[in-house]
LUMFI-566096 format. One record per residue (C-alpha): residue number from 1; x, y, z. Coordinates in steps of 0.001 Angstrom, whole numbers. Layout:
% LUMFI-566096
PT    n        X        Y        Z
PT  NUM        X        Y        Z
...
% end
This chain:
% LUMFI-566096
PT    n        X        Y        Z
PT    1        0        0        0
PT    2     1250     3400     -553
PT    3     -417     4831     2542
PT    4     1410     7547     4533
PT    5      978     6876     7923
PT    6     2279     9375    10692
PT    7     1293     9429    14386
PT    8     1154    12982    15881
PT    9     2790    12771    19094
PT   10     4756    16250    19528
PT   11     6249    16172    22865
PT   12     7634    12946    24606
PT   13     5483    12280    26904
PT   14     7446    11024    29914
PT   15     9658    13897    29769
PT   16     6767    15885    29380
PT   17     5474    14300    32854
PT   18     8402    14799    34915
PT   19     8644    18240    33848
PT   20     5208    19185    35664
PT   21     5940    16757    38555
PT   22     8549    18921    39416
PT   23     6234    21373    40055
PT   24     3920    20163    42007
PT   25     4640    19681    45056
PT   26     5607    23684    45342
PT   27     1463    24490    44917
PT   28    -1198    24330    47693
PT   29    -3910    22069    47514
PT   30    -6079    24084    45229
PT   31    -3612    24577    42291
PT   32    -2506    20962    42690
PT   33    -5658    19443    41453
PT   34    -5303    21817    38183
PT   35    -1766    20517    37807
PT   36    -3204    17067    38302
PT   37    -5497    17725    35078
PT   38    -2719    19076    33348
PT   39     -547    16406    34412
PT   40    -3113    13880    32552
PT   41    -3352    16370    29362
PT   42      849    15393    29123
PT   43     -134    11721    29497
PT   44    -2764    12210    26341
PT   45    -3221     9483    23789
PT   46    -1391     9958    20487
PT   47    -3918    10770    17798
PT   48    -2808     8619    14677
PT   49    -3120    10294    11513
PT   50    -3070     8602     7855
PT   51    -3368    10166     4702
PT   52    -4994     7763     1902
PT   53    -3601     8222    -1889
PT   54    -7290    10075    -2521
PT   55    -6188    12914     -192
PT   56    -8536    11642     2449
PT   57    -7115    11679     6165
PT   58    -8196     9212     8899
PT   59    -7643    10087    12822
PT   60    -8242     7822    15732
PT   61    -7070     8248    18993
PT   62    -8057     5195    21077
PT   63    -9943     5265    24425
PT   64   -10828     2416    26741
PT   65   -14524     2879    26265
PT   66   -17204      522    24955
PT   67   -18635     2602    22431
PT   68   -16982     4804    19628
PT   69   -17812     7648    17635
PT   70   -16769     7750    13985
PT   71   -17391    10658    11861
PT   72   -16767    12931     8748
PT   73   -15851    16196     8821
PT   74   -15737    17915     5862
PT   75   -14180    21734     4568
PT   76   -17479    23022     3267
PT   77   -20320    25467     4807
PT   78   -22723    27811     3469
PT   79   -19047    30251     3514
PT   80   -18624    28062      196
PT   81   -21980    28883    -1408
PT   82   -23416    32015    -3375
PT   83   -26596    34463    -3043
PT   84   -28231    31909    -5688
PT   85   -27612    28629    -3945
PT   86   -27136    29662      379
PT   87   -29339    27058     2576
PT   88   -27730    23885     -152
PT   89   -25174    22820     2082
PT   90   -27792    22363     5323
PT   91   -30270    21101     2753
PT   92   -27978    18644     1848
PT   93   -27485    17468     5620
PT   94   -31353    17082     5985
PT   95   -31418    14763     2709
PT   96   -28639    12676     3628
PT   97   -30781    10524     6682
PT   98   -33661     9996     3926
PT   99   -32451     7004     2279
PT  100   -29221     5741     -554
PT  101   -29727     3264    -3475
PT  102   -28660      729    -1029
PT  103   -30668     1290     2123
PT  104   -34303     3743     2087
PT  105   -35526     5839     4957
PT  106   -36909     2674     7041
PT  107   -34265      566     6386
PT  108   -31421     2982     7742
PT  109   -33416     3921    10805
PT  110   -33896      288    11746
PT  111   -30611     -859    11035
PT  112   -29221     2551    13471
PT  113   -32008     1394    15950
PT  114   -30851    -2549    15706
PT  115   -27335    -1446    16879
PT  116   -28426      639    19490
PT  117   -26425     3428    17686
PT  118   -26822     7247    17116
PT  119   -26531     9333    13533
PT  120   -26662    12987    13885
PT  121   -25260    15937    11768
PT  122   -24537    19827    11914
PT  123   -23780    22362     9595
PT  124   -21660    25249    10321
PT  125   -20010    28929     8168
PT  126   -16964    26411     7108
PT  127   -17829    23091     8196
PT  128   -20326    20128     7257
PT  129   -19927    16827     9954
PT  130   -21764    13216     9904
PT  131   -21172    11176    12652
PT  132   -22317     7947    13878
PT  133   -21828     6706    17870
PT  134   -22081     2991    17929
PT  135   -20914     -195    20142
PT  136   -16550     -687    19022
PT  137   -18065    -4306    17480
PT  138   -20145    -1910    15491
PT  139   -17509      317    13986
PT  140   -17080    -1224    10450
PT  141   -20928     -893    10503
PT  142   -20929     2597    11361
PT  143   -18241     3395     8338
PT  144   -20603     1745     5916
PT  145   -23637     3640     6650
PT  146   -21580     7018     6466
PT  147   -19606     6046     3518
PT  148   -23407     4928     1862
PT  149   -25216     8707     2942
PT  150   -22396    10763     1838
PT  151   -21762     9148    -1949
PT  152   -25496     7513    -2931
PT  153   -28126     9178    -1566
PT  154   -30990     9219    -3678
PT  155   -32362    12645    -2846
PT  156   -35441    12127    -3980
PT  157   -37538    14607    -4849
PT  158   -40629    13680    -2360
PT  159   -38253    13725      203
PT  160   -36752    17195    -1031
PT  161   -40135    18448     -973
PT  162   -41061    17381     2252
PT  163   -37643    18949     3829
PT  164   -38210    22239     2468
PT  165   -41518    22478     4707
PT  166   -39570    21081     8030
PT  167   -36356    23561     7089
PT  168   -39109    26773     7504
PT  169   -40404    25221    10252
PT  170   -36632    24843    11865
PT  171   -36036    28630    10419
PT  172   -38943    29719    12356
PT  173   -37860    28504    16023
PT  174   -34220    29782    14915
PT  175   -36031    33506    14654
PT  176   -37250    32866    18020
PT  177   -33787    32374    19557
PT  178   -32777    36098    19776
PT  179   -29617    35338    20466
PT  180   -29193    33277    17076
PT  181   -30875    35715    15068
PT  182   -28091    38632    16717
PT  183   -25418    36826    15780
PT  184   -26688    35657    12369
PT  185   -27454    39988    11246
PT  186   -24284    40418    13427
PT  187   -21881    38253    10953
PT  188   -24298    39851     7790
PT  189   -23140    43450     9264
PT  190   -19385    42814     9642
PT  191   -18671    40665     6345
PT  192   -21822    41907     4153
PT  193   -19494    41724     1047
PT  194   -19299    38043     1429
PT  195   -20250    34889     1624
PT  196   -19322    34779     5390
PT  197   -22193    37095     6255
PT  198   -24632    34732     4768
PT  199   -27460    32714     7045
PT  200   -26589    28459     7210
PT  201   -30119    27984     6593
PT  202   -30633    30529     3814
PT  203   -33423    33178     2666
PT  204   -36474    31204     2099
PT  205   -36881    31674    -1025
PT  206   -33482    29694    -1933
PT  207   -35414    26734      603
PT  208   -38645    27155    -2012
PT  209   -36117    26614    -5033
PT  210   -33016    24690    -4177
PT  211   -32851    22027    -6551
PT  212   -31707    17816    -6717
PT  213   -29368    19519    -9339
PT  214   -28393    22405    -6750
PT  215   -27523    19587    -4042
PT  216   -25762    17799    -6800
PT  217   -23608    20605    -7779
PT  218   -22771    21665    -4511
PT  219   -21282    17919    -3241
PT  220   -19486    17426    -7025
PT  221   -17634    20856    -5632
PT  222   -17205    20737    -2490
PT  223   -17066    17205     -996
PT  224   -13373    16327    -2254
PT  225   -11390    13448     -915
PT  226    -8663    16319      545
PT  227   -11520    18146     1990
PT  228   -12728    15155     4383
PT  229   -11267    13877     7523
PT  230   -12618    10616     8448
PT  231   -12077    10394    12807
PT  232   -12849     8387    15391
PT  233   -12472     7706    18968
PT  234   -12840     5319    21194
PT  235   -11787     1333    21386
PT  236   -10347     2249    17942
PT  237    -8259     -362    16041
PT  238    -6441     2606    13692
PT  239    -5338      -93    11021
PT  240    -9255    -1356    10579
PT  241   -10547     1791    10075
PT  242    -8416     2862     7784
PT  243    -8695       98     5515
PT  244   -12462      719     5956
PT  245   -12205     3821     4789
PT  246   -10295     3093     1925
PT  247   -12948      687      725
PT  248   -16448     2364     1666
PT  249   -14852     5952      857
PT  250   -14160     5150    -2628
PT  251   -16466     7506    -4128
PT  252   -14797    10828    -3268
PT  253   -12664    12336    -6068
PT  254    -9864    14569    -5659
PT  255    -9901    18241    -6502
PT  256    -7741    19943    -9467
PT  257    -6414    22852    -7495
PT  258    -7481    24805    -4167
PT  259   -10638    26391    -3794
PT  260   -10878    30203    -4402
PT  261   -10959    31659    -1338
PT  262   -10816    35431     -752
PT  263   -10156    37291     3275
PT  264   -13824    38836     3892
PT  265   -13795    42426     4393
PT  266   -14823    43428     7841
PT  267   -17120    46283     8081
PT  268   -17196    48884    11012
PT  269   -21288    49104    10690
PT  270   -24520    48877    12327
PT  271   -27848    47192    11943
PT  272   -30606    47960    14207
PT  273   -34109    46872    14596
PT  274   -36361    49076    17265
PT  275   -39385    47792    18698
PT  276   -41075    49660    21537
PT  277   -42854    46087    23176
PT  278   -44115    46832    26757
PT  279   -41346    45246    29004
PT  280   -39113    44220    26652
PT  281   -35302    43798    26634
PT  282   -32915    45220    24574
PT  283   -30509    42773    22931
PT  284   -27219    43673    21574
PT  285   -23445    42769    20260
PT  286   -20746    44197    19321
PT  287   -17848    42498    17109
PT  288   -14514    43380    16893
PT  289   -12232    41601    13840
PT  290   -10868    38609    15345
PT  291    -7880    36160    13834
PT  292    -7956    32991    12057
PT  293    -7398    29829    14216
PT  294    -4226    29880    12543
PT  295    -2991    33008    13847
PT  296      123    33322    16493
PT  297    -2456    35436    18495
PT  298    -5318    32911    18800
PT  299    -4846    31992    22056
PT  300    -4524    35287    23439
PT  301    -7723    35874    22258
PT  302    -9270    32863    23888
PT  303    -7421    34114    26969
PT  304    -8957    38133    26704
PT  305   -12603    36502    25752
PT  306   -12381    34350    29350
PT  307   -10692    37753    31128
PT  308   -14401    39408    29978
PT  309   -16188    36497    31221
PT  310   -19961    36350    31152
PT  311   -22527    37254    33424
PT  312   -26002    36417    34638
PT  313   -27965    38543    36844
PT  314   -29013    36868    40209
PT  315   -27147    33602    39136
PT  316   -23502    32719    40441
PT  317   -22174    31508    44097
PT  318   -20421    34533    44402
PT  319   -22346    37504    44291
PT  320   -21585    39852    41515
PT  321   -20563    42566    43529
PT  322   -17970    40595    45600
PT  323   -16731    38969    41904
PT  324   -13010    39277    41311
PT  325   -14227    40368    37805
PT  326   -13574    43638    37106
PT  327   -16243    44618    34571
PT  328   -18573    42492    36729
PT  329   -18407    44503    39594
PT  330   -18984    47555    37489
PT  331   -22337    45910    35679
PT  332   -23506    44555    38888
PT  333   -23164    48229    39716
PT  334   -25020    49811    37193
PT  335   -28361    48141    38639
PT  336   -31163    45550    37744
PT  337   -31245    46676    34627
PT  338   -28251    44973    33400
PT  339   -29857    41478    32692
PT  340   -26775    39855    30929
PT  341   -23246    40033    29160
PT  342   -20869    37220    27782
PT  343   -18248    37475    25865
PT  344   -17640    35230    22089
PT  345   -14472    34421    20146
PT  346   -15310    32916    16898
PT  347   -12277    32201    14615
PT  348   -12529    30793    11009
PT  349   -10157    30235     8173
PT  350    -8791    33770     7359
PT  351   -10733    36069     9875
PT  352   -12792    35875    13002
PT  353   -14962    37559    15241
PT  354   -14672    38647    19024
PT  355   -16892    40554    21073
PT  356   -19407    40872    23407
PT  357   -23580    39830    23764
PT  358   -25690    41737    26491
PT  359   -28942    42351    27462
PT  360   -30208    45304    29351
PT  361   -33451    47052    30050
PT  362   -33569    50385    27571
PT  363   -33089    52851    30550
PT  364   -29858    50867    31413
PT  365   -28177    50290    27587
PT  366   -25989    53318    27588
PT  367   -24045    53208    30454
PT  368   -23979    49367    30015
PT  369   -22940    49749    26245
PT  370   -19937    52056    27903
PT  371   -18796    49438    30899
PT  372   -18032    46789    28311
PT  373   -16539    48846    25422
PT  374   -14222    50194    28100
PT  375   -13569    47101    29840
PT  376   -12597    45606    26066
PT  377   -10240    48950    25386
PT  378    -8732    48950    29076
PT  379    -7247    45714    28418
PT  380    -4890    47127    26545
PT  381    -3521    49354    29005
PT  382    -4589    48148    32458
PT  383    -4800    43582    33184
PT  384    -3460    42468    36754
PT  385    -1541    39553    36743
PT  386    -4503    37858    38589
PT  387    -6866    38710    35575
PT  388    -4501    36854    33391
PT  389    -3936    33794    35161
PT  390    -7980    33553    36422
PT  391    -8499    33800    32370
PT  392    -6045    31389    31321
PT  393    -7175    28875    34576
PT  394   -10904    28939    33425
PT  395    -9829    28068    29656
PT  396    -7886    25148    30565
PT  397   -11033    24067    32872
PT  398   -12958    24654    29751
PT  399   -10267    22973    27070
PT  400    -9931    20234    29225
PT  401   -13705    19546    30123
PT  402   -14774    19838    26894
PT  403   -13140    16507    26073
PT  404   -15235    14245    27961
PT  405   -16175    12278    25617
PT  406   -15691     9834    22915
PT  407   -18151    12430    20569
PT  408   -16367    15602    21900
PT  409   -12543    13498    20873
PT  410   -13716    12634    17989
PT  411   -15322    16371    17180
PT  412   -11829    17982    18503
PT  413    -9667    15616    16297
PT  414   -11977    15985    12844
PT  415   -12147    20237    13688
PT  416    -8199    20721    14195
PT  417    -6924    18288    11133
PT  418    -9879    20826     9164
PT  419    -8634    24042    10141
PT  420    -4578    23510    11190
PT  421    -3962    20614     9480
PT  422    -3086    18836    12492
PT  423    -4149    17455    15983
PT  424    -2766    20090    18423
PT  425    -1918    17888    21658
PT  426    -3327    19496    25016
PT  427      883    19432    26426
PT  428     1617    21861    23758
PT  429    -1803    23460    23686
PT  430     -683    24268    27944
PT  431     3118    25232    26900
PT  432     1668    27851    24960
PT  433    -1413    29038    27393
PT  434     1888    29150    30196
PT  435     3726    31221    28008
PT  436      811    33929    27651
PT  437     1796    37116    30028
PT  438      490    40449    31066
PT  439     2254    42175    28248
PT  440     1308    39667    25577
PT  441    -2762    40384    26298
PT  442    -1844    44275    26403
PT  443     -561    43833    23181
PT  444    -2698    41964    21103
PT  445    -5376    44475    23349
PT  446    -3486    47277    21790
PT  447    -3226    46165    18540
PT  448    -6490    44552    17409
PT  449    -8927    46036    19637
PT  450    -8181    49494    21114
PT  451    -9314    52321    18909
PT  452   -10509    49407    16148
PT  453   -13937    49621    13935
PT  454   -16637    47680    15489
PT  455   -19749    46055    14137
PT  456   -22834    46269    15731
PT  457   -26428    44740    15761
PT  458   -29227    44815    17807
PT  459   -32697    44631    18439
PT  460   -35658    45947    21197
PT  461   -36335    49393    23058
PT  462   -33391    50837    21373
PT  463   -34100    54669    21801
PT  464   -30942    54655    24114
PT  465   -28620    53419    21580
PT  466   -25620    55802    20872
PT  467   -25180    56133    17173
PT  468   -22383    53979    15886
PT  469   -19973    57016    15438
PT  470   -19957    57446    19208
PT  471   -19892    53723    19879
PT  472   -16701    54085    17506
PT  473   -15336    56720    19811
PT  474   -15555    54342    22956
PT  475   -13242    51967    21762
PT  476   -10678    54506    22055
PT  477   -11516    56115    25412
PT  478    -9794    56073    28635
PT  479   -10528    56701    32069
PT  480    -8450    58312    34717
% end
């Protein structure tokens, strides 16, 4: 065979070990259970990594559970589509669990059902994943019913039909989630030149008029063999499933050259949407231009987006005024009219978005708007060391919580071979958070968000809202 297999296994792991043992026993009690965590993030699994003569990669890191999750993650999103044809890559996930020339609608739920297994799906901006979580005897199985929805589904046009009526329904209880709809006008505001800014679902009249020949087009040019990472995790045998792959993934040409893929503009500009509703709350967010997950300063910016926090009124063991969060002492402070904040880091291939979501009562937006556009600017001039490491203490919590399962493995694996072309292990994700300082957050502070355009949406009793100039202003102002 003229597979080329490599493990990814960056940092010997027993010297990795010793290296933090060393350090332990110089912590009190409550730092040594983080270093315990951390410890077993140096102690990870190699993820094994094998790239078939198609272009297609396979990942597996192994687990001692009894079930495994195998999936496909694939490098296309409604980023990839145009005005004409936005909703066809989320279409296409709907159509997918409604039956192949092998197997129809019945026959692949029962066959799921008989193995006591799980299919489900998501569509993202940059992203389209399949995944199946079955029993480990189950795995080839689970390959096979992938490999079958992803290269001969039948798409038939009843079916189509039939999914364009449960899509609206799905795109009405999206329009109920305010905070979906805020960040969907939110990414339309700051990348309205492209493709970026467009909905995952799509304007319904693209879901009236997508096409069997629109689906179609959109897998012939998007769902290459380089494009697709086939992972897994769990009681993995790495060998099997690659030679399953091989065999069930057949289907999936290769490309002739890279996509065409232009940096989105980012727009400093504002989309509002007043309503005077008895009672209501006024919802809001502000976006800053982020990175790419590629960029040096990623990780900075997880670190600043944990540093701003989140907040929930009344919710919390500590109360808010007693929190050793700055900006939520000075919220918590501004009265019951502050309902919410939290901050968001989105990164995607070439760009990314990070900023803050809040909800206050309309008497209350102002001064509320001009807490966190401060907070966001005074980072570049004013952190405490206690800020930093609090920020970089909850991330690991989160980085290392997050993998909890064999689902969550297998989604982290399939994500990081997509977007850095490579399993990042958690020893040198932690080398990397350790290395992030007071001065490093001031400057990527300084240099991406103080005094930088800012995108903003919102929505409710608005008649508070500064105009966007002023908002503009904020991000430059300082206090003495």
């Amino acid at each position: 065979s003229s597979l080329l297999c490599r493990t990814r296994q960056d940092a010997p792991a027993s010297m990795l070990s010793r290296l933090l043992k060393s350090r332990l026993p110089k912590c009190n009690g409550r730092r040594m259970s983080s270093l315990q965590g951390e410890l077993a993030a140096y102690q990870q699994p190699p993820t094994k990594v094998t790239r078939l003569p198609s272009g297609m990669r396979v990942a597996s890191q192994y687990t001692p559970d009894e079930t495994v999750t195998v999936g496909v993650w694939i490098d296309a999103g409604s980023r990839f589509e145009t005005k004409e044809n936005n909703g066809t890559a989320h279409f296409l996930e709907h159509m997918a669990f409604k039956g192949t020339k092998k197997r129809n609608r019945i026959q692949l739920e029962q066959e799921i059902e008989n193995m006591g297994g799980h299919l489900n799906a998501y569509t993202s901006r940059e992203q389209t994943v399949y995944y199946a979580k079955c029993f480990k005897s189950d795995l080839r199985n689970g390959v096979d019913i992938l490999a079958d929805i992803l290269q001969h589904s039948t798409l038939d046009q009843g079916h189509l039909d039939f999914e364009r009526g449960v899509i609206l329904r799905e795109m009405e209880e999206v329009e109920k989630t305010t905070e979906e709809v805020i960040f969907d006008r939110l990414h339309l505001t700051a990348f309205h030149d492209s493709p970026l800014g467009y909905t995952i679902l799509g304007p319904v009249e693209n879901i009236q008029s997508i096409t069997q020949e629109h689906l179609r087009e959109y897998v012939k040019e998007n769902y290459l063999a380089e494009r697709i990472v086939v992972a897994a995790a769990g009681p993995v045998d790495h060998a099997e499933l690659v030679r399953n792959s091989e065999e069930l993934f057949s289907h999936f040409r290769s490309g002739d050259g890279k996509r065409k893929e232009e940096k989105p503009a980012f727009y400093g500009a504002e989309l509002l949407y007043r309503s005077q509703e008895e009672g209501s709350l006024a919802h809001f967010a502000v976006g800053y231009e982020g990175v790419p997950w590629t960029h040096p300063d990623s990780l900075t910016f997880m670190v600043i987006q944990s540093i701003i926090g989140n907040y929930k009124k009344n919710e919390g063991l500590v109360p808010a005024k007693l929190s050793s969060n700055r900006l939520t002492n000075s919220v918590a402070n501004l009265g019951p009219g502050a309902e919410s904040f939290s901050a968001f880091n989105t990164c995607y291939k070439d760009t990314g978005l990070f900023g803050f979501y809040g909800e206050s009562d309309e008497a209350t937006l102002d001064g509320y708007l001009d807490e966190l556009l401060f907070a966001v600017s005074n980072l570049a001039f004013s952190v405490t060391e206690e800020e930093v490491e609090r920020g970089k203490r909850q991330l690991k919590t989160t980085l290392f919580g997050s993998l909890d399962s064999t689902t969550a493995i297998a989604e982290d694996i399939g994500r990081q071979l997509l977007v850095y072309g490579r399993r990042i292990p958690l020893a040198e994700l932690l080398l990397r958070l350790d290395a992030i300082n007071i001065e490093e957050v001031k400057r990527v502070a300084r240099e991406r968000l103080f005094d930088k355009d800012v995108a903003v949406t919102a929505l409710g009793p608005l008649s508070r809202m500064p105009p966007l100039v002023e908002l503009r202003r904020r991000t430059a102002a300082r206090r003495l």
